[in-house]
C-alpha positions as CSV (number, residue, x, y, z in Angstrom):
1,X,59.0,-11.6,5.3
2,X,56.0,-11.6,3.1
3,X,55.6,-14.9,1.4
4,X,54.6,-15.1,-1.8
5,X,52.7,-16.9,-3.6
6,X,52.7,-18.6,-7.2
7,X,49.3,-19.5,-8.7
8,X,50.1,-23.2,-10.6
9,X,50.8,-23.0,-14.1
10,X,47.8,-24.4,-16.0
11,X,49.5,-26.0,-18.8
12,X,47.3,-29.0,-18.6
13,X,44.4,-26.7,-20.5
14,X,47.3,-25.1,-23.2
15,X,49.1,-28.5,-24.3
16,X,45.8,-30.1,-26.4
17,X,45.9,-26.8,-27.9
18,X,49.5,-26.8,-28.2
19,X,49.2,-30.4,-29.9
20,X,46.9,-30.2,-32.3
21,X,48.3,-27.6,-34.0
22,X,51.2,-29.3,-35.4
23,X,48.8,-31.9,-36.7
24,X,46.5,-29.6,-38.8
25,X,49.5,-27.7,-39.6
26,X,50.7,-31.7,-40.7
27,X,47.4,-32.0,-42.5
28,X,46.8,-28.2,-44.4
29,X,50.6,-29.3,-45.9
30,X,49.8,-32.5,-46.6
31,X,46.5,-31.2,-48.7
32,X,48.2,-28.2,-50.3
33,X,50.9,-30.4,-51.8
34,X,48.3,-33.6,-52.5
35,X,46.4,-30.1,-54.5
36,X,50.0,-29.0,-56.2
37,X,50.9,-32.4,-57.9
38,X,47.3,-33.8,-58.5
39,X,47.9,-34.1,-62.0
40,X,51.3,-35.8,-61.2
41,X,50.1,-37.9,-59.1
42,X,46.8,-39.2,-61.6
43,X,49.7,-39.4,-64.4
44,X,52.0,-41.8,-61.5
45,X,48.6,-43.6,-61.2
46,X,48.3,-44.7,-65.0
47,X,51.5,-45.0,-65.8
48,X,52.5,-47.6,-62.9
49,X,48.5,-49.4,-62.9
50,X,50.1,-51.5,-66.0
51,X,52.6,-52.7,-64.0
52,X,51.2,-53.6,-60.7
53,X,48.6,-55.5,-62.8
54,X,51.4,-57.6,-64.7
55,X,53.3,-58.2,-60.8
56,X,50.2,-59.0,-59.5
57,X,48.9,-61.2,-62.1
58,X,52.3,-63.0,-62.9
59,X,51.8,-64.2,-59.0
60,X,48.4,-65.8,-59.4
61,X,47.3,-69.4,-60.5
62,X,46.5,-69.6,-64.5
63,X,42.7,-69.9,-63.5
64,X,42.6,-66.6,-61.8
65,X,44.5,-64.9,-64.4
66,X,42.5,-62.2,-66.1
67,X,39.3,-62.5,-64.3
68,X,37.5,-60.2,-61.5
69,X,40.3,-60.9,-59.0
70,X,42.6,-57.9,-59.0
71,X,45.0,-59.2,-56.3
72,X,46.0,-63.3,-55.9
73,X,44.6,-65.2,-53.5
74,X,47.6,-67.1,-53.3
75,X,51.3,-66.4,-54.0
76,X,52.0,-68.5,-56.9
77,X,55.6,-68.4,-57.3
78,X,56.3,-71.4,-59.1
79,X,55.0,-69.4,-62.2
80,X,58.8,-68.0,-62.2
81,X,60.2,-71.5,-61.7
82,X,58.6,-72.7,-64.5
83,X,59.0,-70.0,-67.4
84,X,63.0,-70.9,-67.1
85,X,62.1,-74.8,-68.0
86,X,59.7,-73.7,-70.8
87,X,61.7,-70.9,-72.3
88,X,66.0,-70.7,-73.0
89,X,66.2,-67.5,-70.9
90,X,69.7,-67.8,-70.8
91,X,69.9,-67.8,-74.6
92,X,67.7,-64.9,-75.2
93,X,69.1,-63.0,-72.3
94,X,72.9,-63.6,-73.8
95,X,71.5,-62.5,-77.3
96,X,69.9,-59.2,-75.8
97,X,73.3,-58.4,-73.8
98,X,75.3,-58.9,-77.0
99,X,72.8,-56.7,-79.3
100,X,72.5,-54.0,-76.8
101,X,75.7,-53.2,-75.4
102,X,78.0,-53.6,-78.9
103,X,75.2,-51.2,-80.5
104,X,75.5,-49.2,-77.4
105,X,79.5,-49.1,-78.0
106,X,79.4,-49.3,-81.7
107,X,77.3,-46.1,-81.6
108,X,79.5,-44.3,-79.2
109,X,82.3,-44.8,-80.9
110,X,80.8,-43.6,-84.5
111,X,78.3,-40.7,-83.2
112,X,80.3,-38.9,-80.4
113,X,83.0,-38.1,-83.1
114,X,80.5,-36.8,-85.3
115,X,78.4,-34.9,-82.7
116,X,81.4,-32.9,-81.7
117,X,82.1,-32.4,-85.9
118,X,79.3,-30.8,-86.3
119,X,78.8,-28.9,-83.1
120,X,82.7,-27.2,-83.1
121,X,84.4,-27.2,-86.4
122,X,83.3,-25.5,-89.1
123,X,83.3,-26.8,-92.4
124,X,81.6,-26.9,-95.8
125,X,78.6,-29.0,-96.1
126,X,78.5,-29.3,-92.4
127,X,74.6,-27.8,-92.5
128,X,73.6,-29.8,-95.4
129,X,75.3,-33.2,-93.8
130,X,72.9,-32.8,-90.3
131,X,70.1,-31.8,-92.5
132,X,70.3,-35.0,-93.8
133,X,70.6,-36.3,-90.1
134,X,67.5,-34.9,-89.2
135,X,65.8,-36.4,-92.1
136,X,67.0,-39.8,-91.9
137,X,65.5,-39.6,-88.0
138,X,61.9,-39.2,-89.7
139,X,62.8,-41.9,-92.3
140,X,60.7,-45.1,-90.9
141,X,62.6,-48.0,-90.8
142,X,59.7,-50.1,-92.7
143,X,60.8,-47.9,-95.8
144,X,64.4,-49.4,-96.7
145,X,63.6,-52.4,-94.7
146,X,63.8,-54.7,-98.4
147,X,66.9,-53.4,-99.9
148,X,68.7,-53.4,-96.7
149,X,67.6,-57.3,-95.7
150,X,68.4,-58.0,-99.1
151,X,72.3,-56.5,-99.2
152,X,72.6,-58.2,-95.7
153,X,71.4,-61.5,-97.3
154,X,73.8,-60.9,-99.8
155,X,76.4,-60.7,-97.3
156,X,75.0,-63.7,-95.5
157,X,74.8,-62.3,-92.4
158,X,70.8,-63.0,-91.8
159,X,69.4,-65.5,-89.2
160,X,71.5,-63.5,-86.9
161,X,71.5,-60.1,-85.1
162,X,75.0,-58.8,-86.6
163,X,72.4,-57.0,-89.5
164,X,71.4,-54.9,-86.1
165,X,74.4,-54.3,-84.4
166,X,76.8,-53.4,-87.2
167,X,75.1,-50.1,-88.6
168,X,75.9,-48.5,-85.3
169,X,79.3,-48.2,-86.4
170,X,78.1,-45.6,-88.5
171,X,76.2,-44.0,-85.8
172,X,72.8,-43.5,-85.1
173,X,71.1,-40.4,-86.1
174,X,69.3,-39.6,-83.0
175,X,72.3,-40.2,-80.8
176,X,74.2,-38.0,-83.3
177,X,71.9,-35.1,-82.7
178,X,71.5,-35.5,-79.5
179,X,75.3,-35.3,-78.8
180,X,75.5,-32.5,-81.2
181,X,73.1,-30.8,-79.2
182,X,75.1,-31.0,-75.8
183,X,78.3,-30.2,-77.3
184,X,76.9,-27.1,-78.3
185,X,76.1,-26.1,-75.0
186,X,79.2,-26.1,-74.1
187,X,81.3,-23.0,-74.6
188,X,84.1,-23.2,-77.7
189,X,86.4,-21.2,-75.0
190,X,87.7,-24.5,-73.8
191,X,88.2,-25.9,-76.9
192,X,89.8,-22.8,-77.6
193,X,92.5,-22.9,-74.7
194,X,93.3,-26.5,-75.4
195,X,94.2,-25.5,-79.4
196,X,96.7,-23.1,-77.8
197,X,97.9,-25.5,-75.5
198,X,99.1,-27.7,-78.6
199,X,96.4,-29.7,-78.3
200,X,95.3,-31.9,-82.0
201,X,91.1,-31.8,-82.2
202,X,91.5,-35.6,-81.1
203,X,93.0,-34.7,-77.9
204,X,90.3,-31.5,-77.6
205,X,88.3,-34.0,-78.4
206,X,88.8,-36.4,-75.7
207,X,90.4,-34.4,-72.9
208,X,87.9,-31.9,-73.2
209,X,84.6,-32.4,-74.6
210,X,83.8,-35.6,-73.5
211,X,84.7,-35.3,-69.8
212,X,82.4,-32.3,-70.3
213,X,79.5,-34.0,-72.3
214,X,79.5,-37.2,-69.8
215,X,75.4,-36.3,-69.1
216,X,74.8,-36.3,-72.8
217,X,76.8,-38.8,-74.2
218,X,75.2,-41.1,-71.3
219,X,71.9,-39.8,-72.0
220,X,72.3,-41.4,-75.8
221,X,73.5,-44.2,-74.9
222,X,70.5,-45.1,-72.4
223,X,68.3,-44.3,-75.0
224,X,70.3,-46.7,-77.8
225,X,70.6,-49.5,-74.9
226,X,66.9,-49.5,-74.2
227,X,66.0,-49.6,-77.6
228,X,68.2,-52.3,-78.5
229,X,66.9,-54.5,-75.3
230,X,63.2,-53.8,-76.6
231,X,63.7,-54.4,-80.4
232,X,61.0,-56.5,-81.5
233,X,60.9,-55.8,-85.4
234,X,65.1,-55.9,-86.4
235,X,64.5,-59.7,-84.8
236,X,61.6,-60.7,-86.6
237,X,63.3,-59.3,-89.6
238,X,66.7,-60.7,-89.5
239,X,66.5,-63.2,-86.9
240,X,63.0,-65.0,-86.4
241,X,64.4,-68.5,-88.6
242,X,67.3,-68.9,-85.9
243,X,66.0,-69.7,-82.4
244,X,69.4,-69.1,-81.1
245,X,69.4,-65.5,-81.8
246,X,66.2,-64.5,-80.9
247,X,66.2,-62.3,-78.0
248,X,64.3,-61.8,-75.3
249,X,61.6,-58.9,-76.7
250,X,61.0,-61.4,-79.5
251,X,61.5,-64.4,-77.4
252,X,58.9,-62.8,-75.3
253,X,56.3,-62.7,-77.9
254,X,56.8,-66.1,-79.3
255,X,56.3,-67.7,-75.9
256,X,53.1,-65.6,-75.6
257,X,51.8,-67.4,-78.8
258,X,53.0,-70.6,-77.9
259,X,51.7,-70.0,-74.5
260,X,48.5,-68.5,-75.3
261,X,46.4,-69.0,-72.6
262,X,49.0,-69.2,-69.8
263,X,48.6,-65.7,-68.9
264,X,50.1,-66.1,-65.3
265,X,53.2,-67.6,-67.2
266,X,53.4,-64.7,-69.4
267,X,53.3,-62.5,-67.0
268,X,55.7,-63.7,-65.3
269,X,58.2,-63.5,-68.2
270,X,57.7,-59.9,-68.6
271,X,58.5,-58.7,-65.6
272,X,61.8,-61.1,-65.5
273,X,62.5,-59.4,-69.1
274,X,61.4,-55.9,-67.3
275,X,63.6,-56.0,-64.5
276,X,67.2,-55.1,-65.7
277,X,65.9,-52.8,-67.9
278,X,64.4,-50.9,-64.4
279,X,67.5,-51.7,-62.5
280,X,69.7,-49.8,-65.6
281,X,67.5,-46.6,-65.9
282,X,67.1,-46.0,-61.6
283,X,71.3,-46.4,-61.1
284,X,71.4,-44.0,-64.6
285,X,68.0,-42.0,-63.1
286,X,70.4,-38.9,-62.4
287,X,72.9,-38.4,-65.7
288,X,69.9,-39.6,-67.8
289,X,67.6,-36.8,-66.6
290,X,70.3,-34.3,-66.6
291,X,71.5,-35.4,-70.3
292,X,68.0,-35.1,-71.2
293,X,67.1,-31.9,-69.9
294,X,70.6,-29.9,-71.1
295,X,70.8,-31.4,-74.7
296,X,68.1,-29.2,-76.0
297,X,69.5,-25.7,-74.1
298,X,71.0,-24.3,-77.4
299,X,69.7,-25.1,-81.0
């Protein structure tokens, strides 16, 4: 028998090779998508700067504050301990929680009925009554501010925030388009079938268009709720007299004056206001963006 004989497999001199291209291949992707979303990522850059400057700042000693440091030398976290002996957080943070979630329901209540109005049924006046919606969303709120504190002092309701809360049972024009502007992406066929199923326009109403609308209904409602949490002028309007209905926005900025030079302080209170409001909008992150980007399909 002839024996035969196997030359050794040089894979020592193939594996570096073998290696290496996995990392450049690593490293081309890694450049080609750094070169797609530049522009995202310089926009990510300047829009999150502000607030690693307030975290990092709220964290350092007040002489450090607002010099050449930009990172503490030392974590000062008594800065937090302190703002909830100099200010009534609880207070302001009860006041907030009251203004912005009755608003938020107050307006559900008024505008989804009047979204879905004027998105399915027809009747006369229907164009001329969102006409008037649009307009009274570019009507600044500084324009009727005097004859509406004045009917609300009249009423006796100032030095609180019920001047704030109640108009939402009216609705709120741009939560009323907004809705108006999902409902009419969805098709009428449903509606439709639910009419001959002996279905009223309440029960199409709230069987079917609102199940289907959950996106843009909760879109509005995120938008109401942060506004209402960040209200700085209906406070100082109707509420700056009464310390305990100030909430936390304008709670926020009195302490700021009060506290003038306590920037570390300061910061520290904004990001404890900031915080819930982050927490709400990353758990809503999904139906917000979805509500958002569906609303404006049809016109």
């Amino acid at each position: 028998m002839t024996a035969v004989t196997t030359a050794p497999a040089q894979v020592g001199s193939d594996e570096p090779a073998v290696r290496r291209r996995p990392r450049r291949l690593v490293g081309r992707a890694l450049l080609a998508w750094i070169a797609e979303n530049a522009l995202l990522l310089a926009l990510a850059v300047v829009f999150v700067s502000p607030v690693v400057f307030v975290v990092f700042t709220s964290v350092m000693h007040s002489n450090q504050a607002l010099t050449g440091d930009l990172l503490p030398r030392s974590l000062e976290l008594g800065n937090y301990v302190r703002i909830f002996s100099e200010a009534p957080l609880a207070t302001w943070y009860g006041n907030t929680v009251l203004y912005a979630v009755l608003s938020t329901a107050f307006m559900l209540v008024a505008s989804v009925p009047a979204g879905y109005a004027l998105a399915k049924l027809r009747f006369r006046g229907s164009n001329v009554i969102f006409l008037a919606i649009v307009v009274a969303m570019l009507l600044p709120p500084q324009v009727t501010a005097v004859p509406v504190y004045v009917m609300w002092s009249e009423l006796g309701l100032t030095g609180s925030l019920w001047p704030l809360i109640l108009p939402n049972l009216l609705g709120d024009a741009f939560s009323v388009f907004l809705i108006r502007q999902f409902f009419l992406t969805i098709p009428t066929d449903f509606a439709n079938a639910a009419r001959m199923d002996g279905a009223s326009e309440w029960g199409v109403l709230w069987r079917v268009m609102i199940p289907m609308a959950r996106p843009g209904i909760a879109a509005a409602a995120i938008f109401l709720f942060f506004r209402s949490w960040n209200d700085y002028y209906g406070p100082l309007l109707y509420a700056s007299e009464n310390q305990a209905a100030w909430p936390v926005a304008y709670g926020l900025a009195t302490y700021r004056g009060i506290h003038g030079t306590d920037w570390a302080g300061t910061m520290a209170l904004t990001v404890v206001v900031l915080v819930p409001v982050v927490v709400v909008f990353f758990l809503a992150q999904k139906v917000f963006v979805e509500g958002i980007a569906l609303s404006g399909v049809k016109g």
